[in-house]
C-alpha positions as a Python dict, from the first residue, in 0.01 Angstrom:
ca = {
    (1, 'X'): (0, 0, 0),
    (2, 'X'): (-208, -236, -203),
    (3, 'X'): (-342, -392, 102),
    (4, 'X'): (-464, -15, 216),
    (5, 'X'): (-603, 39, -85),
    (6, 'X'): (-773, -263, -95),
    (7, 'X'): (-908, -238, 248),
    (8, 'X'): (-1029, 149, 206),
    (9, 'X'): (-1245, -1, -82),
    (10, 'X'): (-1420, -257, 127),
    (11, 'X'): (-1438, -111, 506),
    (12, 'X'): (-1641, 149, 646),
    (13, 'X'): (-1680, 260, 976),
    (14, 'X'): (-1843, 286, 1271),
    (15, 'X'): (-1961, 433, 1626),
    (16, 'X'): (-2224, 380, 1878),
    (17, 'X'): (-2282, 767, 1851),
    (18, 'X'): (-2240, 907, 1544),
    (19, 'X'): (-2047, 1258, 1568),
    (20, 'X'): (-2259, 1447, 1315),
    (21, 'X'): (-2577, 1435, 1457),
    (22, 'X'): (-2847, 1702, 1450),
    (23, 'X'): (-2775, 2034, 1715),
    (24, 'X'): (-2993, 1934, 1907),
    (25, 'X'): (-2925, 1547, 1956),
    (26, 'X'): (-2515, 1668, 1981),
    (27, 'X'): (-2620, 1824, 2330),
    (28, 'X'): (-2460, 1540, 2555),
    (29, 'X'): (-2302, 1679, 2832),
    (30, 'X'): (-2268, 2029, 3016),
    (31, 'X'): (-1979, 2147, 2802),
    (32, 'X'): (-2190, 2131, 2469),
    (33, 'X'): (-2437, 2339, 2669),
    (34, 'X'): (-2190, 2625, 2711),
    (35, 'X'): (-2032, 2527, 2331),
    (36, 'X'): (-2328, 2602, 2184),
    (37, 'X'): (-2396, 2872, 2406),
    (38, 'X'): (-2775, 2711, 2539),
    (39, 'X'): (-2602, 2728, 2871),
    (40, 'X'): (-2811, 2860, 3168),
    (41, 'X'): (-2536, 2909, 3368),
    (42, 'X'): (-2223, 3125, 3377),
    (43, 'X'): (-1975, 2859, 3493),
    (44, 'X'): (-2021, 2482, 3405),
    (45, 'X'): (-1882, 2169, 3547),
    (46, 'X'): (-1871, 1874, 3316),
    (47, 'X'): (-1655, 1586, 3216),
    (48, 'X'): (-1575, 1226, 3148),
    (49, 'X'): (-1359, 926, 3244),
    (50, 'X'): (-1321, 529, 3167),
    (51, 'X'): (-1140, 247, 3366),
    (52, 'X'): (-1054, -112, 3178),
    (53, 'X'): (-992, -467, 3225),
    (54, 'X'): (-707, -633, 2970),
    (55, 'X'): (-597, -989, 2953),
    (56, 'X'): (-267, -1057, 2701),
    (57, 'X'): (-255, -1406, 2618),
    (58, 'X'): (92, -1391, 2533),
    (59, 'X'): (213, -1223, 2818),
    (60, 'X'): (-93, -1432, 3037),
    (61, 'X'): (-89, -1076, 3235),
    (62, 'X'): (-375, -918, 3352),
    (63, 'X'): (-431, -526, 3422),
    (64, 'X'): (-715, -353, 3547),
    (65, 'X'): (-699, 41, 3587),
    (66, 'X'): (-868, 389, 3615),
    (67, 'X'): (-785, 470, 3248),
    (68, 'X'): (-903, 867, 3307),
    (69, 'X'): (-1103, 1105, 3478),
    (70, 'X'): (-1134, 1423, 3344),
    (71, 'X'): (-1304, 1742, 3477),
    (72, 'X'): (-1386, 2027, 3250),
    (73, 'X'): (-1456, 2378, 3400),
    (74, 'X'): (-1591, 2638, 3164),
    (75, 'X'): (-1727, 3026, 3185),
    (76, 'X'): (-1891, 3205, 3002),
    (77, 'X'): (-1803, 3570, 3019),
    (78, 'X'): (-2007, 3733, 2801),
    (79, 'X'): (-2211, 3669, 2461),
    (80, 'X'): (-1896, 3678, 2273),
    (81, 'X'): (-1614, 3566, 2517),
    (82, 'X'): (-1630, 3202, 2740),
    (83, 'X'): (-1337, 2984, 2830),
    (84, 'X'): (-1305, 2626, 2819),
    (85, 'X'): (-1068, 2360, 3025),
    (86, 'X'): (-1012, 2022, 3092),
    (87, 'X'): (-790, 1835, 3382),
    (88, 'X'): (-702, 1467, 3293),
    (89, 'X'): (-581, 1225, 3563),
    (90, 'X'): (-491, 891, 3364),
    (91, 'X'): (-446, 575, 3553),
    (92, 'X'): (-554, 674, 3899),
    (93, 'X'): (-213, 738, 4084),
    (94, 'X'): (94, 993, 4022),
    (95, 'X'): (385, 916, 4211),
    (96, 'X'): (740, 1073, 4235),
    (97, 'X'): (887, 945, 3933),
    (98, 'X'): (768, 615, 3856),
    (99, 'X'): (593, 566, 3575),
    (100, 'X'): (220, 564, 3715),
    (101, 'X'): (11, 808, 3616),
    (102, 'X'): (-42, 1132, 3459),
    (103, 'X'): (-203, 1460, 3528),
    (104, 'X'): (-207, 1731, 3269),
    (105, 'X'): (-416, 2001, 3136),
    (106, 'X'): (-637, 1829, 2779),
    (107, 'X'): (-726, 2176, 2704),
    (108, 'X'): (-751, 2555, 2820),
    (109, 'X'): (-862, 2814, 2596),
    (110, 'X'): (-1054, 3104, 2550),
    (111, 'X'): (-1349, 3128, 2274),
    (112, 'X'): (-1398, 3454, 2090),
    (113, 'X'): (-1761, 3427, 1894),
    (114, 'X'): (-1726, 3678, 1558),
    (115, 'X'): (-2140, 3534, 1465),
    (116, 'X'): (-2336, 3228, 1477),
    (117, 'X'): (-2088, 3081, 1231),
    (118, 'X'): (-1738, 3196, 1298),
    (119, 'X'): (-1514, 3156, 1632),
    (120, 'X'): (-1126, 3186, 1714),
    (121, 'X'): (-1011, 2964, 1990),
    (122, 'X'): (-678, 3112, 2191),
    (123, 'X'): (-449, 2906, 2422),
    (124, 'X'): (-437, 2553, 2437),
    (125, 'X'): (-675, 2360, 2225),
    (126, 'X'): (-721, 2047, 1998),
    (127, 'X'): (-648, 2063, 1669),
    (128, 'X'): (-923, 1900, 1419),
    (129, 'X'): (-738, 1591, 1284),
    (130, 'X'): (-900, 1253, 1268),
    (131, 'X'): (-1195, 1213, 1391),
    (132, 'X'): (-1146, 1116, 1743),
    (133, 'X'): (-909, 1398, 1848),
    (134, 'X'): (-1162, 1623, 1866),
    (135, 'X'): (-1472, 1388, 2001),
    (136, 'X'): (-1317, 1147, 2214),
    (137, 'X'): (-1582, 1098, 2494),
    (138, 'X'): (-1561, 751, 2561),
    (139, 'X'): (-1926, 705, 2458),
    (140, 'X'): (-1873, 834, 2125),
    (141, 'X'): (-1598, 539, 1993),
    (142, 'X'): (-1668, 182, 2002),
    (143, 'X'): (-1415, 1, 2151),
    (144, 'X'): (-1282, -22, 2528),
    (145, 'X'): (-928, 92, 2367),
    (146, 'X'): (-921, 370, 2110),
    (147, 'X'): (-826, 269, 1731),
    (148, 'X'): (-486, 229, 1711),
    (149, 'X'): (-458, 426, 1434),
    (150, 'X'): (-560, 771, 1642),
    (151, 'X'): (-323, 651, 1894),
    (152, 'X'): (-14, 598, 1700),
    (153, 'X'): (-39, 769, 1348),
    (154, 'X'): (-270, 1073, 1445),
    (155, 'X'): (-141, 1073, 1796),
    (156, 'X'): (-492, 1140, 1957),
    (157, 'X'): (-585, 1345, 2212),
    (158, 'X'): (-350, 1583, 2012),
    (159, 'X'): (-331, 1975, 2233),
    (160, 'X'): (-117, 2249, 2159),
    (161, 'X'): (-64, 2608, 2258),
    (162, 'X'): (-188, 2834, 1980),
    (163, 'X'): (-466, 3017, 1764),
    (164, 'X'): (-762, 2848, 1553),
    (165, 'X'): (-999, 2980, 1349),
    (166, 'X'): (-1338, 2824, 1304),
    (167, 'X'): (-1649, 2864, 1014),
    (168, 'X'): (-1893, 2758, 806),
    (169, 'X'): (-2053, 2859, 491),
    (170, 'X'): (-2392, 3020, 471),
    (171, 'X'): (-2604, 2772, 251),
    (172, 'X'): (-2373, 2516, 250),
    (173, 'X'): (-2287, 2254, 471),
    (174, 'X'): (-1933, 2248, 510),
    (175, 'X'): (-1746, 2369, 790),
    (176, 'X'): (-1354, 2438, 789),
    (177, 'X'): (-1099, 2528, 1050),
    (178, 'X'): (-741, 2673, 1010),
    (179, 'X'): (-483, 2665, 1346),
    (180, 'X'): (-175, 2779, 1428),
    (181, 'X'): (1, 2657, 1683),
    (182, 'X'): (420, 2545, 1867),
    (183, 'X'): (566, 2260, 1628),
    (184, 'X'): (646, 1928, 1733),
    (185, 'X'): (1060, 1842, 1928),
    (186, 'X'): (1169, 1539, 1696),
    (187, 'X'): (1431, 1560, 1951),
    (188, 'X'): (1114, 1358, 2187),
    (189, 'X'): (985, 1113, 1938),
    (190, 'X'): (1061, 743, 2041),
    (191, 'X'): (1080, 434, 1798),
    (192, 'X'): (763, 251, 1790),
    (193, 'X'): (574, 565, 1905),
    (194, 'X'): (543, 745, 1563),
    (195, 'X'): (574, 1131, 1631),
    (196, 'X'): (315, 1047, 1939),
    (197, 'X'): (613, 1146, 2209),
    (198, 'X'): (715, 1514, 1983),
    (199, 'X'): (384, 1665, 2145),
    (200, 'X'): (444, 1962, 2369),
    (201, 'X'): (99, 1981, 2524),
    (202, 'X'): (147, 2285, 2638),
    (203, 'X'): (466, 2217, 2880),
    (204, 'X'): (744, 2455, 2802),
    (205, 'X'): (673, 2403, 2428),
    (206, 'X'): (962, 2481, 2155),
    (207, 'X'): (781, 2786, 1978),
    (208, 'X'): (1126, 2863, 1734),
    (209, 'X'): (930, 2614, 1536),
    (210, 'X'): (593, 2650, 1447),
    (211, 'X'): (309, 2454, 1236),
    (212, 'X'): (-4, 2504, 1071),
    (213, 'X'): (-342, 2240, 1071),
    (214, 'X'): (-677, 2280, 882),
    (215, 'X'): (-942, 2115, 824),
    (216, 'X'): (-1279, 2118, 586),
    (217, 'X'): (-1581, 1898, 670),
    (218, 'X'): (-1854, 1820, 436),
    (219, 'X'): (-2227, 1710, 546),
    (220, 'X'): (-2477, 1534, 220),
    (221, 'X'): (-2748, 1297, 337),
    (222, 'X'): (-2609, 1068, 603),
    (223, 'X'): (-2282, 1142, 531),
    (224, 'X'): (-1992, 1370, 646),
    (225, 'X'): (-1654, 1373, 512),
    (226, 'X'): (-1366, 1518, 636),
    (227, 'X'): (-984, 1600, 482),
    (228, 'X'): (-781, 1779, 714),
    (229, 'X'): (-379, 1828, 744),
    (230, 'X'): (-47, 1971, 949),
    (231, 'X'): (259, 2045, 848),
    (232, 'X'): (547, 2223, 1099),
    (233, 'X'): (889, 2231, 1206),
    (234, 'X'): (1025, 1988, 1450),
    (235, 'X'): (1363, 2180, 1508),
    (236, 'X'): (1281, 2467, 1815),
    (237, 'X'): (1643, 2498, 1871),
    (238, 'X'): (1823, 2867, 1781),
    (239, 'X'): (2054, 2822, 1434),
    (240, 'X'): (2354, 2802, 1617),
    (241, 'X'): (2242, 2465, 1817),
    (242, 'X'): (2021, 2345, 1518),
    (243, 'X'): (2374, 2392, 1286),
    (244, 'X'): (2595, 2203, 1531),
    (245, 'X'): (2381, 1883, 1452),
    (246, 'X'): (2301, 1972, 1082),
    (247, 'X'): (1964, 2066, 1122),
    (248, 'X'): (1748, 2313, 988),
    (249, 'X'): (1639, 2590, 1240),
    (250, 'X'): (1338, 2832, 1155),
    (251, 'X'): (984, 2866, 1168),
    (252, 'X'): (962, 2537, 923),
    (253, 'X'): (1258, 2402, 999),
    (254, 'X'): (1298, 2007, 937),
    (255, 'X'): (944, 1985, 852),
    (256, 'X'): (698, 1708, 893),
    (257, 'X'): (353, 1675, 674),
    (258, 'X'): (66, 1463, 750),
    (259, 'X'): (-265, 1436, 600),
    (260, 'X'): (-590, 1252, 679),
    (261, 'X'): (-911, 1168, 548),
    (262, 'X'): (-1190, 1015, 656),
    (263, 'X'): (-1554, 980, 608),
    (264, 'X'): (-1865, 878, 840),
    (265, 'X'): (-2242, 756, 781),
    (266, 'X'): (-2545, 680, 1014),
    (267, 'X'): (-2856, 580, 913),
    (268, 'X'): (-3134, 372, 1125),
    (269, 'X'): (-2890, 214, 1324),
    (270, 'X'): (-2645, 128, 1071),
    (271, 'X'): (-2289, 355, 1158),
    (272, 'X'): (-1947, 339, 958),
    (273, 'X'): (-1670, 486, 954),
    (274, 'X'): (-1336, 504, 743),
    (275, 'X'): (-1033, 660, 805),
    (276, 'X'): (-673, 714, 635),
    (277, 'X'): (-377, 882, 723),
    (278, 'X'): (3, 883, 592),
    (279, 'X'): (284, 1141, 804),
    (280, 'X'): (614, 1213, 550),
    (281, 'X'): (890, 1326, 700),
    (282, 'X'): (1147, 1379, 409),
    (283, 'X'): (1451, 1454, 680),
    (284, 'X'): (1410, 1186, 911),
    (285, 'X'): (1779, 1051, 826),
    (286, 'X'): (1914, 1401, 979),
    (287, 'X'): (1700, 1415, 1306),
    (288, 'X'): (1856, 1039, 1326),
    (289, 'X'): (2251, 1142, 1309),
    (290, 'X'): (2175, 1414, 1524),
    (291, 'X'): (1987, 1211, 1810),
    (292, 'X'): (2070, 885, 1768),
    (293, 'X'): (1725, 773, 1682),
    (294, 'X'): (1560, 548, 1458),
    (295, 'X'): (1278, 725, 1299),
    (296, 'X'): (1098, 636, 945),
    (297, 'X'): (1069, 891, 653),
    (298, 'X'): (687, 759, 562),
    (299, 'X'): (420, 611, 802),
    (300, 'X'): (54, 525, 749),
    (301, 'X'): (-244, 379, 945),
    (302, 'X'): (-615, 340, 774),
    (303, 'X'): (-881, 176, 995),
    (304, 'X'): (-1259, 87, 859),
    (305, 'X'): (-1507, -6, 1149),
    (306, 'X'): (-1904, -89, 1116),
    (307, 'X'): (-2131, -131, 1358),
    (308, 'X'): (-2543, -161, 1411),
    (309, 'X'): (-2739, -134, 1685),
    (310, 'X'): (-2874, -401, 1741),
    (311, 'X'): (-3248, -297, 1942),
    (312, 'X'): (-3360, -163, 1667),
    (313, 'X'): (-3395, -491, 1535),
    (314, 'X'): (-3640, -584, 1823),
    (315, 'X'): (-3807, -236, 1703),
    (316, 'X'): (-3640, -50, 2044),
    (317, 'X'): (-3578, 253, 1924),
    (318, 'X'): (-3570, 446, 2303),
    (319, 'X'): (-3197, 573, 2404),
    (320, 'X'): (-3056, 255, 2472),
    (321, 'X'): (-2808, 113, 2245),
    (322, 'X'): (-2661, -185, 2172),
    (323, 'X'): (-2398, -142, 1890),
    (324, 'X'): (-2224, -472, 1786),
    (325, 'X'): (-1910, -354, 1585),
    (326, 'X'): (-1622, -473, 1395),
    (327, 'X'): (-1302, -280, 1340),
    (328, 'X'): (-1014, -345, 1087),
    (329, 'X'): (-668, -138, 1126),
    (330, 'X'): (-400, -125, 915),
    (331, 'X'): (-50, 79, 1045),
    (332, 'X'): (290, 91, 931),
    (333, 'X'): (513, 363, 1141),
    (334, 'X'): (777, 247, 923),
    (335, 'X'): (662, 223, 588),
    (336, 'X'): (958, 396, 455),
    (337, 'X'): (1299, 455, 595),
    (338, 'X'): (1610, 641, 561),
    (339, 'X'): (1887, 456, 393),
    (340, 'X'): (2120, 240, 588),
    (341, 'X'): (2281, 266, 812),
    (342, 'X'): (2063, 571, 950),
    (343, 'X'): (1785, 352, 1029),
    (344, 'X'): (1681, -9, 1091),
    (345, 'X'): (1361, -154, 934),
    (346, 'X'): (1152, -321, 1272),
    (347, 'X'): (914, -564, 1098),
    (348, 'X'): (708, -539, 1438),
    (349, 'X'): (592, -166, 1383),
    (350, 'X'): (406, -346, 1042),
    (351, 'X'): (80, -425, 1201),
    (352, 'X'): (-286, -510, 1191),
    (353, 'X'): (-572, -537, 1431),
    (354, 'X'): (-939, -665, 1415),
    (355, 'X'): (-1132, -580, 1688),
    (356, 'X'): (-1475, -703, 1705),
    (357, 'X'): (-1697, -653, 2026),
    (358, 'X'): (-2014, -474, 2188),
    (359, 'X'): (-2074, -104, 2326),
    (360, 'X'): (-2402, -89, 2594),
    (361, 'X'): (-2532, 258, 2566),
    (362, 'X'): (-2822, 245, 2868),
    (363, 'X'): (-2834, 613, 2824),
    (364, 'X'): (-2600, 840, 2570),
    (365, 'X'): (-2415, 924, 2873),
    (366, 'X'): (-2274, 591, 3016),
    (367, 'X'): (-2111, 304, 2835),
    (368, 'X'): (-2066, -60, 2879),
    (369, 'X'): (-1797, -225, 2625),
    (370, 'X'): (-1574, -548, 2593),
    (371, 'X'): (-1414, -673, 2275),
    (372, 'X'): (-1175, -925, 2145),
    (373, 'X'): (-826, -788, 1990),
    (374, 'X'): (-651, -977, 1707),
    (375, 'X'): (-268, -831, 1651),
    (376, 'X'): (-77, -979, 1381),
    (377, 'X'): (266, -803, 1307),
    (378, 'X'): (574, -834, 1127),
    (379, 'X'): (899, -1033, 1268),
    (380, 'X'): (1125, -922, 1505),
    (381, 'X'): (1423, -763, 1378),
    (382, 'X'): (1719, -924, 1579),
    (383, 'X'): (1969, -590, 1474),
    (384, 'X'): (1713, -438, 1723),
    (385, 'X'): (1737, -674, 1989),
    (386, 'X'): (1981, -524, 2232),
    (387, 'X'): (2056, -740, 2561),
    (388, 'X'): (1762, -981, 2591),
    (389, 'X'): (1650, -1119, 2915),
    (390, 'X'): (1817, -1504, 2983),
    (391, 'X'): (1484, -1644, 3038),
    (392, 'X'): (1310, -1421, 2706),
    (393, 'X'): (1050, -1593, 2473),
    (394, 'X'): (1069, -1630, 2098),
    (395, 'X'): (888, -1305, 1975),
    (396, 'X'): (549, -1376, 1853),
    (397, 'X'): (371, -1201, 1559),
    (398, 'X'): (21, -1285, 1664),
    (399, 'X'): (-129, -1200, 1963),
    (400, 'X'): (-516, -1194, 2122),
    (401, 'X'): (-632, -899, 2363),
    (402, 'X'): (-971, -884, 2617),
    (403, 'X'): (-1088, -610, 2659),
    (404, 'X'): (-1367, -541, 2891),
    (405, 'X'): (-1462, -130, 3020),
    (406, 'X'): (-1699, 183, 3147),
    (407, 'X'): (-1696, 471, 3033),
    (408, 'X'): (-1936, 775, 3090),
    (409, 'X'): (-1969, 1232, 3052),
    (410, 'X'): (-2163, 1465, 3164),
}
């Protein structure tokens, strides 16, 4: 924790666009048309998508692939009433069973506007945690991969079926939301994975168990900080199943907490960014007798990232960007862990990552990135190694990534 510390205190970070940028400067693609409700048609068609390039030295393998296409449909009903979706197809190809691609619904919701300031989103929507959950067009994140933090601590892009509220003081600037929404199935979550594989999405979610998010957001000068946390049940079985493994049934039921903070700054080309988040889960060790699993009690991830564009040191200030960045991330998904024998400390899931690299903005909407990926981790634990392959390599705590991609919206 010392190290976290330590690194919150001398990282910020950064993006090519920042994500609290003046109304009318946020107006990107066709879906902030109808957010904002500036839309001049009923019905919009929008969307965005990214493919990639990776080399892993240690592996010396090579992938190339359609990361995602997504295509967002909206209406807009009325003044009051319009309804959002989204359709993600990730890596180009579903097939039968193998494990190609994926196709599932990112969001579908209806939008109920109280005033200019207050909303309440129904169905299946995003909660506001982190800061890329929310805003995760790939031209607003440096980076051909996403931080590793929003992909394994704040399991980013995080959708579940339920109710948010959303507002904003008069006179102020600070905006807040409050959600409710199906809790996570800790029945799902997978070693290594954090609570990333617990997520419903909206597929025949567990709604015995429920969970609350909410967030408050505060804008001063080129600033905007955010705190914003969740806390639900991962149990969605009835008591009777839930008290034949000795778990705790309910609405709460064999909770799990986690909060995040995070702050962000632009200013003349400069952009930061700094983000921390720890999850608790206090009865891990009982999920683990019941399911045979090997999940931690505590896990944390903190990332700091700055970039600058540089063409506005050649006095370019047009719409073209080019932001050179550098990223620093910090994770631990098992920081803390029951007591043995219910769990095994894996000295690989103790990580960092600095990322340094470019993202080509010719216009806000398209994106041009490649960036160099240092992972160092902890060592191998051999309790987990279970039935090795004859011809396997010593494992390796240091490995380099290339990362080269596209990414655009509309």
């Amino acid at each position: 924790m010392k190290k976290l510390i330590l690194a919150a205190g001398l990282l910020y970070s950064g993006i090519a666009n920042a994500q609290y940028r003046t109304p009318a400067q946020q107006i990107i693609t066709n879906e902030d048309s109808l957010a904002s409700g500036i839309s001049k048609k009923r019905t919009v068609i929008s969307g965005y998508g990214s493919a990639y390039y990776q080399h892993n030295s240690n592996a010396q393998r090579t992938i190339a692939s359609l990361d995602r296409v997504v295509l967002f449909v909206g209406h807009q009903f009325n003044s009051r009433i319009a309804f959002f979706s989204e359709m993600e197809l990730e890596n180009a190809l579903v097939e039968g069973l193998e494990e190609k691609g994926e196709i599932s619904m990112e969001q579908a919701f209806l939008k109920f506007n109280i005033n200019s300031k207050n909303y309440i989103v129904a169905g299946l929507f995003l909660p506001r945690i982190g800061m890329l959950n929310e805003n995760h067009l790939p031209v607003n994140f440096n980076g051909v991969e996403r931080p590793m933090v929003e992909q394994l601590v704040i399991p980013a892009t995080w959708r579940e079926i339920g109710i948010g509220y959303y507002g904003s003081l008069s006179g102020i600037p600070l905006n807040y939301t409050v959600g409710l929404m199906n809790g996570l199935n800790s029945a799902g979550f997978e070693h290594g994975t954090g609570i990333r594989e617990g997520r419903a999405e909206g597929s025949f979610a567990n709604a015995n168990n429920m969970a609350v998010s909410a967030a408050v957001q505060y804008n001063v000068w080129h600033l905007k900080f955010q705190l914003a946390g969740y806390a639900g049940g991962t149990v969605g079985l009835n008591k009777r199943g839930a008290d034949s493994l000795g778990l705790n049934s309910g609405m709460f039921g064999t909770p799990i907490y986690l909060g995040e903070g995070d702050v962000q700054f632009a200013y003349k080309g400069i952009t930061a960014k700094l983000l921390g988040s720890y999850i608790s889960f206090p009865e891990a060790d009982k999920i683990n007798t019941a399911y045979g699993l090997n999940t931690a009690s505590g896990m944390y991830g903190a990332y700091g990232e700055l970039g600058y564009n540089v063409l506005r040191f050649f006095r370019k200030k047009g719409q073209s960007q080019l932001v050179a960045f550098a990223r620093y991330e910090m994770i631990d998904l098992n920081s803390s862990i029951p007591a043995a024998p219910n769990a095994i400390y894996d000295g690989t899931l103790k990580q960092s990552h600095l990322i340094a690299g470019f993202s080509y903005l010719p216009i806000p909407n398209v994106v041009i990135k490649a960036d160099v990926r240092l992972m160092n981790t902890g060592n191998q634990n051999p309790a987990l190694v279970i039935n090795p392959a004859p011809n396997a390599l010593p494992y390796q705590t240091n490995n380099t990534f290339l990362n080269v991609g596209i990414g655009y919206s509309f």
